[in-house]
C-alpha positions as CSV (number, residue, x, y, z in Angstrom):
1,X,100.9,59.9,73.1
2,X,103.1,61.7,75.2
3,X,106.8,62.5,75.2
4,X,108.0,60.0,77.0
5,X,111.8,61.4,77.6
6,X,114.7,61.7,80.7
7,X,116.5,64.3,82.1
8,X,119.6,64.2,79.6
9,X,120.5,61.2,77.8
10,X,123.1,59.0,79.4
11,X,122.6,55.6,78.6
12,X,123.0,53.0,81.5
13,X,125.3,50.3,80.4
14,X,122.6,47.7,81.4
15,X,119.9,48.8,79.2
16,X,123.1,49.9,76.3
17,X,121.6,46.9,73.8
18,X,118.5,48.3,73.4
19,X,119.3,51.3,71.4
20,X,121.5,51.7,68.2
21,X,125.2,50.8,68.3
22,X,126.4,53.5,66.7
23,X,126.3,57.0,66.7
24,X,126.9,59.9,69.2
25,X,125.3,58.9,72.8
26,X,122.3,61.3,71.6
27,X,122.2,60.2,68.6
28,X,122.0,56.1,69.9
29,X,119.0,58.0,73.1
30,X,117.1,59.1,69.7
31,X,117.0,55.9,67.9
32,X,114.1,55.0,71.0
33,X,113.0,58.4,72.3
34,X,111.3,61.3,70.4
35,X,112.7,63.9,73.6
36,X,114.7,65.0,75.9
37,X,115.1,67.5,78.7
38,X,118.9,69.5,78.4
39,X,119.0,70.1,82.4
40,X,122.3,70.9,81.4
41,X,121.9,74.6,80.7
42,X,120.6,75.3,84.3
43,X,124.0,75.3,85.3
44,X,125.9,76.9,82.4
45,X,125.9,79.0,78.9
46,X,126.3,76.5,76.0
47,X,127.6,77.5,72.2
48,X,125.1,77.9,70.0
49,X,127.1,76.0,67.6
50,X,126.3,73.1,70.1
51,X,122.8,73.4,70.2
52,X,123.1,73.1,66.2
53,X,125.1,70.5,66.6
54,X,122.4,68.4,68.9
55,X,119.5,69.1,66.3
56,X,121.6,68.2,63.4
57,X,121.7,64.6,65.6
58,X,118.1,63.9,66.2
59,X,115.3,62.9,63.5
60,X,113.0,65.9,62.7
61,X,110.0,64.3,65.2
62,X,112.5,65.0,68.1
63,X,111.8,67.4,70.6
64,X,114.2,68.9,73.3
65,X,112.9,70.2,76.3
66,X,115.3,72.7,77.9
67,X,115.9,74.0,81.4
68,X,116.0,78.1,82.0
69,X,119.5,78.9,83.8
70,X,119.9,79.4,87.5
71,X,121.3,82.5,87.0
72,X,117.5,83.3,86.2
73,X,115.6,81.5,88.5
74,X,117.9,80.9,91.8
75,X,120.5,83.9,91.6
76,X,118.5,86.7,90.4
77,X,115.2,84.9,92.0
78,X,112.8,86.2,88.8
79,X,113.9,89.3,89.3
80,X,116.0,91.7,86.6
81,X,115.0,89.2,84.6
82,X,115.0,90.4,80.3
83,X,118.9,90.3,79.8
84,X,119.7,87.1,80.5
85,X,116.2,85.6,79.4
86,X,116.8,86.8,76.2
87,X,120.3,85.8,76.0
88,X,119.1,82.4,76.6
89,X,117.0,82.4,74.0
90,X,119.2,83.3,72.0
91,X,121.4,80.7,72.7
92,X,118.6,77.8,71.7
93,X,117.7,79.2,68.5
94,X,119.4,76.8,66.7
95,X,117.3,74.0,67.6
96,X,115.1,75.4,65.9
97,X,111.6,73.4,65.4
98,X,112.8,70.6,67.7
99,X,113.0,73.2,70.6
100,X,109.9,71.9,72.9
101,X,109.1,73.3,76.2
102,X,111.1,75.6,78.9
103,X,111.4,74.1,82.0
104,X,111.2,76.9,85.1
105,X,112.0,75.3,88.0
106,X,112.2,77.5,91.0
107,X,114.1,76.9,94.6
108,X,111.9,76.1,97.5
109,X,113.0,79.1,99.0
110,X,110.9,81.0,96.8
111,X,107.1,82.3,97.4
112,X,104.9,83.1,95.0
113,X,104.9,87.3,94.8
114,X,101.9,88.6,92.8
115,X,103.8,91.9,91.7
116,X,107.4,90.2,91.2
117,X,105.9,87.4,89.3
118,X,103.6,89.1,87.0
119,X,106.8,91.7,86.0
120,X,108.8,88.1,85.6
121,X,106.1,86.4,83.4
122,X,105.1,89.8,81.3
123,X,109.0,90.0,80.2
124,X,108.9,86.2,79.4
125,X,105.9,86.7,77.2
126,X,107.3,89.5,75.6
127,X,110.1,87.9,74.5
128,X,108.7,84.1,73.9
129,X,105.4,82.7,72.6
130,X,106.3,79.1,73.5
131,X,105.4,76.8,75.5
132,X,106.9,77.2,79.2
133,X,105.7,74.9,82.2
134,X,106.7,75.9,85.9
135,X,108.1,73.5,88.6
136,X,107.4,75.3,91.8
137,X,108.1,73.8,95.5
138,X,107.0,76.4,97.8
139,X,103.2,76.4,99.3
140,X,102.5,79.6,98.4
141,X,101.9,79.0,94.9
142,X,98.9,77.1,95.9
143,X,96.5,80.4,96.2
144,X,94.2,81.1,93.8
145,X,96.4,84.6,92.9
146,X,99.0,82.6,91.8
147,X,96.7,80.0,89.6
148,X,95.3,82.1,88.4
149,X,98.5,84.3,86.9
150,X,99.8,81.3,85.5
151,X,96.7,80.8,83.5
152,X,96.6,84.1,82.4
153,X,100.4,83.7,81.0
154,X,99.6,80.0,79.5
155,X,102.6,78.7,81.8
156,X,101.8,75.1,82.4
157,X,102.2,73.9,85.7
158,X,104.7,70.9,86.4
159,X,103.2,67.2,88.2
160,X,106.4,66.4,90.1
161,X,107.0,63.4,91.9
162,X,107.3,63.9,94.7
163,X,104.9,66.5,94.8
164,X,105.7,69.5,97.0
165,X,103.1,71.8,96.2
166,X,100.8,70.4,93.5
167,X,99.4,66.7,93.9
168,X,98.0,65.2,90.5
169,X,94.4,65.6,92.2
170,X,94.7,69.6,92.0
171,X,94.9,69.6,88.4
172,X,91.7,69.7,86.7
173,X,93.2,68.8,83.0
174,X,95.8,66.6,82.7
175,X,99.2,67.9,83.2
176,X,101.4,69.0,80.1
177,X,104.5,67.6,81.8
178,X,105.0,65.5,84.4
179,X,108.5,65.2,86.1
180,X,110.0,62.0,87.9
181,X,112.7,62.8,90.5
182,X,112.0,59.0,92.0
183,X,111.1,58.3,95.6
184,X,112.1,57.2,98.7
185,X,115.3,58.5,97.5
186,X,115.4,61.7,95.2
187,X,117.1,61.3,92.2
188,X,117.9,57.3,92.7
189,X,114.8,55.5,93.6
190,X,113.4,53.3,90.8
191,X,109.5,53.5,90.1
192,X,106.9,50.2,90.2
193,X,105.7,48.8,86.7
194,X,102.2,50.2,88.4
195,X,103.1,53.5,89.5
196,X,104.8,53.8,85.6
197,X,101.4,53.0,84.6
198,X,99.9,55.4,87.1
199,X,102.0,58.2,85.9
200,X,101.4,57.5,82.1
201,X,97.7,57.9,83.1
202,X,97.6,61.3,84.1
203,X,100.4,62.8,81.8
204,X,98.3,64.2,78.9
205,X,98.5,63.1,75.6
206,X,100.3,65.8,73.7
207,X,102.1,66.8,77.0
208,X,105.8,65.1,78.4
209,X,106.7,62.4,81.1
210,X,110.3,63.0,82.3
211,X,112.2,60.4,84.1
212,X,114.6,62.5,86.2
213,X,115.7,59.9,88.5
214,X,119.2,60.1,86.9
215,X,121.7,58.9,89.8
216,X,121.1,55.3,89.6
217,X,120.8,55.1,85.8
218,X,117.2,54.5,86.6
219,X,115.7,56.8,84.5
220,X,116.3,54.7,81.4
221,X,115.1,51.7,82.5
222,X,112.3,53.7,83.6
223,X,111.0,55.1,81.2
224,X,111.7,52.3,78.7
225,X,109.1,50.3,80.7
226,X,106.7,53.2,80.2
227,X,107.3,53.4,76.6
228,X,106.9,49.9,76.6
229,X,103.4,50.6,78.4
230,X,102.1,53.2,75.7
């Protein structure tokens, strides 16, 4: 079954009874869900001692997916790239088995460059063997060029919802992860029972389904419906 998981794990007080009482707010997410995505380190550096600290809080099953910083994808735009990729790995190595994927989102803004990309992807690789799946959200990355690169690095590509640049009908296996940023209204909007259903459907079995529909607290309620579901 997939990793059914949300973007961080803050507990809306309305769905509070259904997880342990006690225990670190991670600690209580865990007792329900085997993952998690740490958005967290997009924006900033975190110690490594709390990375150690967040594995040490989790069952061994657990799995955190974690986001590659800004400074990365948005400020240096895949470019220059080996310095600060590495010091981000470095940073995570404390969690250890329980690290799942990398999440690389990249800013609309950005068009798929064969040359740039393939420097950016070849000094991933170097330094990583893991799994890494791609949220992209320009139309560029549509071509057959850029498929075809991200095949040849094993880079999973992202299902968002909404879908900017890859609908769930363009994927001819099931997605390995499948992100939820809710609709009409990004980041708020709750999701049917059916499109829930719809959504587990298409996420593939060993991959993830991330609620990231965060503002409203929907997220949890969410994707306990989906787990729920499974």
């Amino acid at each position: 079954m997939a990793i059914i998981a949300t973007a961080g794990w803050s507990i809306a007080t309305r769905e509070a009874n259904r997880f342990a009482p006690d225990g670190s707010g991670l600690t209580r997410y865990a007792s329900v869900f085997d993952g998690v995505e740490i958005n967290s380190t997009f924006y900033r550096r975190h110690k490594m001692s709390t990375f150690a600290r967040w594995a040490e809080s989790v069952p061994d099953s657990f799995r955190f997916a974690v986001k590659i910083p800004k400074e990365i994808t948005h400020s240096r735009a895949m470019q220059d790239i080996i310095e600060p990729f590495n010091t981000f790995l470095e940073d995570i190595v404390p969690l250890g088995a329980k690290r799942g994927p990398l999440l690389c989102q990249l800013p609309p803004s950005l068009a798929f460059n064969a040359y740039q990309f393939d420097g950016a992807f070849k000094a991933m690789r170097h330094a990583d063997e893991g799994q890494i799946v791609i949220e992209v959200r320009h139309k560029s990355w549509t071509s057959k060029v850029a498929l075809d690169m991200l095949k040849n690095y094993a880079i999973d590509r992202v299902l968002a919802d909404p879908a900017p640049v890859w609908p769930a009908e363009d994927f001819d296996t099931l997605p390995k992860y499948v992100r939820l940023h809710g609709k009409p209204k990004i980041y708020y909007s709750n999701y049917t029972d059916d499109e829930i259903r719809a959504f587990l459907d298409v996420s593939a079995r060993d991959g993830w389904c991330v609620f990231d529909n965060t503002a409203s607290g929907a997220a949890i309620e969410n994707a306990l419906t989906m787990l729920e579901t499974c």
